[in-house]
N, C-alpha and C positions, 0 to 999 in steps of 0.2 A: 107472750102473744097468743094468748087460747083462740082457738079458730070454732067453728062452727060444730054440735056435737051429730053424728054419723048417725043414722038409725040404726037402732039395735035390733033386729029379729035372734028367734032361736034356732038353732041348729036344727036342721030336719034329718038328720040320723039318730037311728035309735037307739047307739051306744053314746051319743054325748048327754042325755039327760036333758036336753032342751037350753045347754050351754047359749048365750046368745053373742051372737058375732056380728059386726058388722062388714063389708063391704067397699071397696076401694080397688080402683086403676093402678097399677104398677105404672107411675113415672116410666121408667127403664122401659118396660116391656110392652104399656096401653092391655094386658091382660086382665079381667076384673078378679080380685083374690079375697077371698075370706079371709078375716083379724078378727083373733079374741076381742071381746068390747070391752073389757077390762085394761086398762094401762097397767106398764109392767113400770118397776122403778128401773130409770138408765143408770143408775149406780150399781146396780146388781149384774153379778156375771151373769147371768139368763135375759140378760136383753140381747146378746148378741143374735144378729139375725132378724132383730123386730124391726119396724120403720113406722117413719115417721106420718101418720095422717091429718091431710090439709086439705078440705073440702073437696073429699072424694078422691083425693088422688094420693096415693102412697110413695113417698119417699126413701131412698136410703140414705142413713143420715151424713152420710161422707158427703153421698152426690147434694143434699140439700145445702150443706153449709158452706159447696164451693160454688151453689146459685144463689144462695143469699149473698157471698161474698159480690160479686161480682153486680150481681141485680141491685143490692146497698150499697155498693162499692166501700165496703167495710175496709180499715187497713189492717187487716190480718184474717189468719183463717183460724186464729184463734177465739177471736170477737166472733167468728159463724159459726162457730162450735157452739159455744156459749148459748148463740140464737138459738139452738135445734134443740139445747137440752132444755128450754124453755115449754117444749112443746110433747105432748103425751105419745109413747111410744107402743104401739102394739105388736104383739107377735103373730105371725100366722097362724091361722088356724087348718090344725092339720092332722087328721084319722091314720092311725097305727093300721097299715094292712097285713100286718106277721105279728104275732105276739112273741114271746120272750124266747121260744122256742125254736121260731121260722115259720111258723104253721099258720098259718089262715086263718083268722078268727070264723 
């Protein structure tokens, strides 16, 4: 179920290299948050922590697939699982403020 693609701009810091990220409301929170524009694979350990984007509004994919469940009245939360891996996941996009050391870039 592909959804709508999010405008991409680039990053306006001058250590991301003009990285481009898009934009999205945390579900949870109503906070607006920067996400890599790139999808990450959800089969790979480094999705953890990424969520799911669905026109503009960011989801976590636990809390997504027990609204799908319930909103399709799906008969498992298995089947809502399945729904979410369907869908492109991004990670947040996030500036290191200590480097390797502790020190301040």
């Amino acid at each position: 179920m592909p959804s709508r693609e999010p405008r991409r701009v680039p990053c306006n810091r001058p250590d991301c290299d003009g990285q481009l990220i898009v934009f999205a409301v945390r579900e949870d929170t109503g906070r607006t948050v920067p996400y890599d524009a790139e999808p990450v694979d959800v089969d790979h350990v480094g999705s953890t922590g990424c969520h799911v984007l669905i026109e503009g509004k960011a989801w976590n994919p636990v809390r997504l697939a027990e609204h799908f469940q319930v909103v399709f009245e799906l008969p498992s939360i298995d089947r809502a699982h399945q729904l979410v891996r369907e869908y492109q996941h991004h990670r947040p996009h996030l500036h290191l403020t200590t480097n390797t050391e502790g020190e301040r870039p």
